[in-house]
DRENLUMTOR-734228 format. One record per residue: x, y, z of N, C-alpha, C in turn; residue in three letters; residue number from 1. Coordinates in Angstrom, 1 decimal. Example, Ala and Ser with C-alpha at 12.3 -4.5 7.8 and 13.67 -1.06 7.14 Angstrom:
<sites>
SITE    n.xx    n.yy    n.zz   ca.xx   ca.yy   ca.zz    c.xx    c.yy    c.zz  vexdren  lumdren
SITE    13.2    -5.7     7.8    12.3    -4.5     7.8    13.2    -3.3     7.8      ala        1
SITE    12.8    -2.2     7.1    13.7    -1.1     7.1    12.9     0.0     7.9      ser        2
</sites>
This chain:
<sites>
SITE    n.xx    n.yy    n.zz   ca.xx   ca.yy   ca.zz    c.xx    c.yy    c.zz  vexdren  lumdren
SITE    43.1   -44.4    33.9    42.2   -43.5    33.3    41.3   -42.8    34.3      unk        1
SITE    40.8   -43.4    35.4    40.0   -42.9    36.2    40.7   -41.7    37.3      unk        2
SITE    42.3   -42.0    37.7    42.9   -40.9    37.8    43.1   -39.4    36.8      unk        3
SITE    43.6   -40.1    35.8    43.0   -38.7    34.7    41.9   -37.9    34.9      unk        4
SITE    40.8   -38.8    35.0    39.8   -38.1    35.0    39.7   -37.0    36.0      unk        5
SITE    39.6   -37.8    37.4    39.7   -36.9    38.8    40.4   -36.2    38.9      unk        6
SITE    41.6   -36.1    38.3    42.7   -34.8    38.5    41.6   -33.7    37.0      unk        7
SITE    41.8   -33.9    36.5    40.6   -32.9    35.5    40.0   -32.4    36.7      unk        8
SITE    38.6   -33.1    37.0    37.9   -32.7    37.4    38.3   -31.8    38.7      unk        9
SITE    39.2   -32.2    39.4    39.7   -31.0    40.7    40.6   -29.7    39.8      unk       10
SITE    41.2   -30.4    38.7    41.7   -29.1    37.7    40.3   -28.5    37.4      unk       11
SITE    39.2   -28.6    37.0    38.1   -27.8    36.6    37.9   -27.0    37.8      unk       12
SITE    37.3   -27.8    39.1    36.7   -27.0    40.1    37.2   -26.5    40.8      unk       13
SITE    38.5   -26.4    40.4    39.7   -24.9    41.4    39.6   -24.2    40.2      unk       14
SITE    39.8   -24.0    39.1    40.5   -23.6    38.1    38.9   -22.4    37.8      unk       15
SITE    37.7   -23.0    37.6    36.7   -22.6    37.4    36.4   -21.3    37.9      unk       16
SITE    35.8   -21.3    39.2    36.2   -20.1    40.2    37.2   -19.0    39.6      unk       17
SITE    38.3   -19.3    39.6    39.3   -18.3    39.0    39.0   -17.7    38.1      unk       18
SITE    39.0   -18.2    37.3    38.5   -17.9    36.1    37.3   -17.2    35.5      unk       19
SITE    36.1   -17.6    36.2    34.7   -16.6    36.6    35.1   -15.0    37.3      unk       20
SITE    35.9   -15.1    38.3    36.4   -14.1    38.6    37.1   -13.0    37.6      unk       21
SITE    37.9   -13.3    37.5    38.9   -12.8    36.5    38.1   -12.3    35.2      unk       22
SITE    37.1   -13.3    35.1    36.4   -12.3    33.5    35.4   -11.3    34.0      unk       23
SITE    34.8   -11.4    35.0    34.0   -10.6    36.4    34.7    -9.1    35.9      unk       24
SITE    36.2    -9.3    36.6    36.7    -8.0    36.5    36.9    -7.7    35.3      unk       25
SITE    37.4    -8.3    34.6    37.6    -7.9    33.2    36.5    -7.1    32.8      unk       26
SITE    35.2    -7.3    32.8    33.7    -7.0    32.4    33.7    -5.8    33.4      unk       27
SITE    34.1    -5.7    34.5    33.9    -4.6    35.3    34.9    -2.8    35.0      unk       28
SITE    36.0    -3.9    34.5    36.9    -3.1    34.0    36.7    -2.0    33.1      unk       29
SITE    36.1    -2.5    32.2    35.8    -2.4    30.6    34.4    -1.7    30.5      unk       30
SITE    33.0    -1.9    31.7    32.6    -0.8    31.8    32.8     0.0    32.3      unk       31
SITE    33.7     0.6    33.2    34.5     1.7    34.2    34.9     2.6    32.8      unk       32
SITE    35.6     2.2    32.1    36.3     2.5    30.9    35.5     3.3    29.7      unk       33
SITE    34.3     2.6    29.6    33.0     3.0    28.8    32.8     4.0    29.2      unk       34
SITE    32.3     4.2    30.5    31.9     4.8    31.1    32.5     6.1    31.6      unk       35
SITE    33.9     6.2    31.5    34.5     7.0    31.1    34.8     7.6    30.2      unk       36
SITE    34.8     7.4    29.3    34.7     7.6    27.5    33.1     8.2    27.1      unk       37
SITE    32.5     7.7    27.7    31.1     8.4    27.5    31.0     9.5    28.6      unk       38
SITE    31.5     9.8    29.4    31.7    11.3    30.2    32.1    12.0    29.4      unk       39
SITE    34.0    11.7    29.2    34.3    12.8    28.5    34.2    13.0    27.2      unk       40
SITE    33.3    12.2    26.3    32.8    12.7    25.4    31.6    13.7    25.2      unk       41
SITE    30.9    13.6    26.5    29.4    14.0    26.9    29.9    15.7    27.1      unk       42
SITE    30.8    15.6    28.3    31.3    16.7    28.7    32.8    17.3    28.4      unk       43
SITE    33.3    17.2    27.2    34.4    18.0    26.4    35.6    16.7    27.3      unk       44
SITE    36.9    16.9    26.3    37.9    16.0    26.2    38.4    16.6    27.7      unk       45
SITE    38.7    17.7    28.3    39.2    18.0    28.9    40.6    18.1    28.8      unk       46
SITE    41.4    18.0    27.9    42.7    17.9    27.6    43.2    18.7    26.7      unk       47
SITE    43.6    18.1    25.4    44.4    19.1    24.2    42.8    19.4    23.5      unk       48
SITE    41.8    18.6    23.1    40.9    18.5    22.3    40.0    20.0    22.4      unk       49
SITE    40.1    20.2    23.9    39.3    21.5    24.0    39.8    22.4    25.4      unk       50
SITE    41.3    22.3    24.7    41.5    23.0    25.6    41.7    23.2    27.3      unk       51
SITE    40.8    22.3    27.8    40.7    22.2    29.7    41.9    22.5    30.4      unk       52
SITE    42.3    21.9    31.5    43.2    22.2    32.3    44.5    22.4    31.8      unk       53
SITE    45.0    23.2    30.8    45.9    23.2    30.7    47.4    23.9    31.2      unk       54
SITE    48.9    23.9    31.4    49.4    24.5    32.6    49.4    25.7    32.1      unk       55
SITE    49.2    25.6    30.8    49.8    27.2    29.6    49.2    28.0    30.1      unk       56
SITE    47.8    27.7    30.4    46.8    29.4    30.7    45.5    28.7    30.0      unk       57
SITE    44.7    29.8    29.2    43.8    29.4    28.3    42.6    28.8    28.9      unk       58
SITE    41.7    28.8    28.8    40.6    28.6    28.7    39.6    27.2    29.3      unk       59
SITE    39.1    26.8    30.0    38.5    25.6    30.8    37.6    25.5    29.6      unk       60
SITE    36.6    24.0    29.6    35.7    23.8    28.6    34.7    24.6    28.8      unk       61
SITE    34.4    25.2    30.4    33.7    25.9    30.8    33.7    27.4    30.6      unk       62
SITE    34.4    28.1    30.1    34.9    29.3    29.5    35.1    30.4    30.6      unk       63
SITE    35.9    29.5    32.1    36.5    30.2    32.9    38.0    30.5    32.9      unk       64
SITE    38.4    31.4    33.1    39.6    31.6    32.9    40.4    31.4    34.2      unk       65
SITE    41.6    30.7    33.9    42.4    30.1    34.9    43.2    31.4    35.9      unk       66
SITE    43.3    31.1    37.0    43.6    32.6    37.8    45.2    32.1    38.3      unk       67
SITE    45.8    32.6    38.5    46.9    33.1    38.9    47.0    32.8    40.8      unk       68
SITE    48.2    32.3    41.0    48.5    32.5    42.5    48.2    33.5    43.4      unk       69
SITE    47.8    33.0    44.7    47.2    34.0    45.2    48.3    35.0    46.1      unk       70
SITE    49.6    34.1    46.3    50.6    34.7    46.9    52.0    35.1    45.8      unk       71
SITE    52.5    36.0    46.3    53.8    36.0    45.2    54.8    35.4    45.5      unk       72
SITE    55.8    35.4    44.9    57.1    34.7    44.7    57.7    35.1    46.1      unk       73
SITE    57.5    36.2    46.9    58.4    36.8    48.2    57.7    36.1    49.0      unk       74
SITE    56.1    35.8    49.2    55.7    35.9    50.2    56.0    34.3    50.5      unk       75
SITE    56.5    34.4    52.1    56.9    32.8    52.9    55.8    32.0    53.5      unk       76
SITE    56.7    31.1    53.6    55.5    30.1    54.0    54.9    30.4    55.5      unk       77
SITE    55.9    30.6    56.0    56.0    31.2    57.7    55.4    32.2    57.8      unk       78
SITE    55.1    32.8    59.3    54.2    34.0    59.4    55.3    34.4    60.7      unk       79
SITE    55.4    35.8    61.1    55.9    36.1    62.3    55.3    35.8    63.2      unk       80
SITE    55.4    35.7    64.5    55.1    35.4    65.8    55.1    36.9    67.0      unk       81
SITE    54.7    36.5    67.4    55.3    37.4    68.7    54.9    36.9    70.1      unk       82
SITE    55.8    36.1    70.7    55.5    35.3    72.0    55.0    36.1    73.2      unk       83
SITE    53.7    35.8    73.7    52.8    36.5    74.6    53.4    35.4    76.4      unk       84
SITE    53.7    36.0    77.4    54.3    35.9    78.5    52.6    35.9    79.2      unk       85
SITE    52.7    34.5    79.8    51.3    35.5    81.0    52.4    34.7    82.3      unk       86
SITE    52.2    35.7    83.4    52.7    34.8    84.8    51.0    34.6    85.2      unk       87
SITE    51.4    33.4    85.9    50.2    32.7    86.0    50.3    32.4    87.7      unk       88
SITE    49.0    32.8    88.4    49.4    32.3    89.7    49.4    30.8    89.8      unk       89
SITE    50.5    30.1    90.6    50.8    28.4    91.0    49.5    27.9    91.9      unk       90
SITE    48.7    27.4    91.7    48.1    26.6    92.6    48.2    25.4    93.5      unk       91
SITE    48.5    25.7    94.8    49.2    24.4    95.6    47.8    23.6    95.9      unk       92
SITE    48.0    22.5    95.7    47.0    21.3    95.7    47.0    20.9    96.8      unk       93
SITE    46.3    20.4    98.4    46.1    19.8    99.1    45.9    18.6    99.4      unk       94
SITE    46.7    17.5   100.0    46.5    16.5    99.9    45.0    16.1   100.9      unk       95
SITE    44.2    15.5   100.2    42.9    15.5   100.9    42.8    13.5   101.3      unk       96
SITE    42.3    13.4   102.9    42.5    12.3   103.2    41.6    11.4   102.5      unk       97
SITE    41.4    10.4   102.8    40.3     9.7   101.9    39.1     9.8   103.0      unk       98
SITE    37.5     9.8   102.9    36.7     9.7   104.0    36.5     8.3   104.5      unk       99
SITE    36.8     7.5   103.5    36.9     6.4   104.2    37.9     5.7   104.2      unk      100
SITE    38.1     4.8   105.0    39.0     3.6   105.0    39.5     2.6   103.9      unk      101
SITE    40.3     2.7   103.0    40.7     1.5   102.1    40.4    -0.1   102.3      unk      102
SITE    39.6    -0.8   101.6    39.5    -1.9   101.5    40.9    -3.0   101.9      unk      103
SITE    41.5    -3.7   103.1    42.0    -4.3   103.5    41.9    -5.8   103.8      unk      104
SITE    40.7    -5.9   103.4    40.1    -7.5   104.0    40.3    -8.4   102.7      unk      105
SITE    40.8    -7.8   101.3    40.6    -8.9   100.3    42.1    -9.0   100.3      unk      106
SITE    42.6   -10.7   100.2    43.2   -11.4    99.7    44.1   -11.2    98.4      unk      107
SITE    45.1   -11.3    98.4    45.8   -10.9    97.0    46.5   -12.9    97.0      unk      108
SITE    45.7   -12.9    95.4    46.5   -14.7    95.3    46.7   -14.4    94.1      unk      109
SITE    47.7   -14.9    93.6    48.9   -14.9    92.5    48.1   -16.1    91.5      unk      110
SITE    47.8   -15.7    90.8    47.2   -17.0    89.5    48.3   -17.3    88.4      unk      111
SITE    48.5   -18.8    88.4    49.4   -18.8    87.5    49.1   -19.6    86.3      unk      112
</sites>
């Protein structure tokens, strides 16, 4: 009986947690949801109800009218070019010595 019980009780306090969570979002969910439903009731359906974005044409809630492409059916995506040539003078680089002397005195030891 006293195992019964203990396995309960570790069933409660894993199980608990989870469960808090999960209604957390659920509750979080569900105001997102409100909260959206009270927009677009606030501010027109935006859909069939009043007309908004629709592909047909017609009229925004806002009573602007939907405009048309700004390019036509011919015009490409591409643009022409015209490749510009410069000759450029080569600059030879000088090997310049060092003014001082490289460090020779340290040790090189292999760590393993």
């Amino acid at each position: 009986m006293e195992f019964l019980l203990i396995i309960l009780l570790l069933l409660f306090l894993l199980l608990y947690p989870v469960i808090k969570a999960g209604f957390k979002m659920w509750q979080q969910v569900r105001q997102m949801n409100q909260n959206f439903q009270n927009a677009r009731s606030q501010y027109g359906n935006g859909g069939a109800a009043s007309g908004g974005n629709r592909r047909g044409g017609g009229t925004s809630s806002h009573g602007h009218r939907r405009r048309g492409k700004i390019f036509g059916p011919n015009d490409g995506e591409y643009v022409d070019f015209e490749e510009i040539i410069e000759h450029r003078q080569s600059v030879q680089y000088v090997e310049v010595r060092d003014v001082e002397p490289r460090i020779t005195d340290a040790k090189f030891e292999e760590i393993l």
